[in-house]
C-alpha positions as CSV (number, residue, x, y, z in Angstrom):
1,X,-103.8,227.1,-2.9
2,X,-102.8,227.9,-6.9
3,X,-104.6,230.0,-8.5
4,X,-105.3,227.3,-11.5
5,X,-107.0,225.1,-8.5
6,X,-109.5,228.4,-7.9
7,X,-110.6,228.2,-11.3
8,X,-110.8,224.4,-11.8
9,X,-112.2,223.0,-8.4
10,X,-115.5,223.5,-8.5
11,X,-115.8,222.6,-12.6
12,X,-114.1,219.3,-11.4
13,X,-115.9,218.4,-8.8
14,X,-119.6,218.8,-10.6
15,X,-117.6,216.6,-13.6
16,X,-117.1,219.9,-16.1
17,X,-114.7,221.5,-17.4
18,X,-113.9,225.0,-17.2
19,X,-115.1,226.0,-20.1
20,X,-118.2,223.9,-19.9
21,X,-118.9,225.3,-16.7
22,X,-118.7,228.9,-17.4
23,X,-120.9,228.2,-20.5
24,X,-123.8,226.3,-18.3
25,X,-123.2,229.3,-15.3
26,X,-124.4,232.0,-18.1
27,X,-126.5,229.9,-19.5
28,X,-128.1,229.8,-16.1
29,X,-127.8,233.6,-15.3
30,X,-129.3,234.4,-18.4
31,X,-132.4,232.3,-17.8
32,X,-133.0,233.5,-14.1
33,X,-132.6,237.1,-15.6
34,X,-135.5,237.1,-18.0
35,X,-137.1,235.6,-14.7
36,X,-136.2,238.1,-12.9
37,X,-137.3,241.1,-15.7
38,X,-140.6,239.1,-16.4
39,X,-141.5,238.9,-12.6
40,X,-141.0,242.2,-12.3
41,X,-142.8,243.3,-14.9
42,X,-145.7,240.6,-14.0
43,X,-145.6,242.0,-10.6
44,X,-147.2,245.2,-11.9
45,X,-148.9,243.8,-14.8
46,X,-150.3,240.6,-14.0
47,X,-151.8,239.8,-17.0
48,X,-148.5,239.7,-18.9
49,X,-145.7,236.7,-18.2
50,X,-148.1,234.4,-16.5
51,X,-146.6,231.3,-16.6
52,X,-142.6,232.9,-17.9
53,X,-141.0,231.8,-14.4
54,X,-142.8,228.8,-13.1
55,X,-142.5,226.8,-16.6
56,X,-138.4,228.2,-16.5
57,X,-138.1,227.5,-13.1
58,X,-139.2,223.7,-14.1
59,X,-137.3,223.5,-17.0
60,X,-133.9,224.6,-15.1
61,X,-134.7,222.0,-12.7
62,X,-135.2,219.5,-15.2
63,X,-132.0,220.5,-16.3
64,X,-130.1,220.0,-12.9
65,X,-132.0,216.7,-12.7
66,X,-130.8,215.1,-15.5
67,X,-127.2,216.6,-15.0
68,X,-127.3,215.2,-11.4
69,X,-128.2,211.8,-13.4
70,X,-125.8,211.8,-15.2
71,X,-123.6,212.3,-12.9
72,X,-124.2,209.4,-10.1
73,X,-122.0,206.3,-9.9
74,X,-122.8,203.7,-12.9
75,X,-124.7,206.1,-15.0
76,X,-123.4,205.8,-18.4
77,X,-122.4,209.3,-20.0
């Protein structure tokens, strides 16, 4: 396999490009970080970041939703 086709598959096949697929993938780790800080921190202190992850968690998957959408046969882009 080239090395170009390591990079590119994946973008391809969910319909992105590279660029716009390393973009969306920090996008993406940055959201689940602050998730991941705030949960912690809520772990301890549960009267801080009460709803942080559940309403991001739903908002990410509204996200992958509406990409996924978009992204079925006849939908129009």
């Amino acid at each position: 396999m080239r090395t170009s086709n390591l990079f590119t598959r994946h973008p391809k096949e969910v319909k992105m490009s590279y660029l716009e697929h390393t973009k969306f993938a920090l996008m993406l780790s940055g959201e689940t970080l602050k998730c991941a800080v705030a949960s912690l921190i809520h772990a301890f202190f549960p009267f801080l970041f009460v709803t942080h992850t559940s309403t991001t968690i739903r908002k990410l998957q509204d996200i992958f939703d509406k990409r996924q959408e978009e992204s079925e046969p006849g939908a129009s882009k």
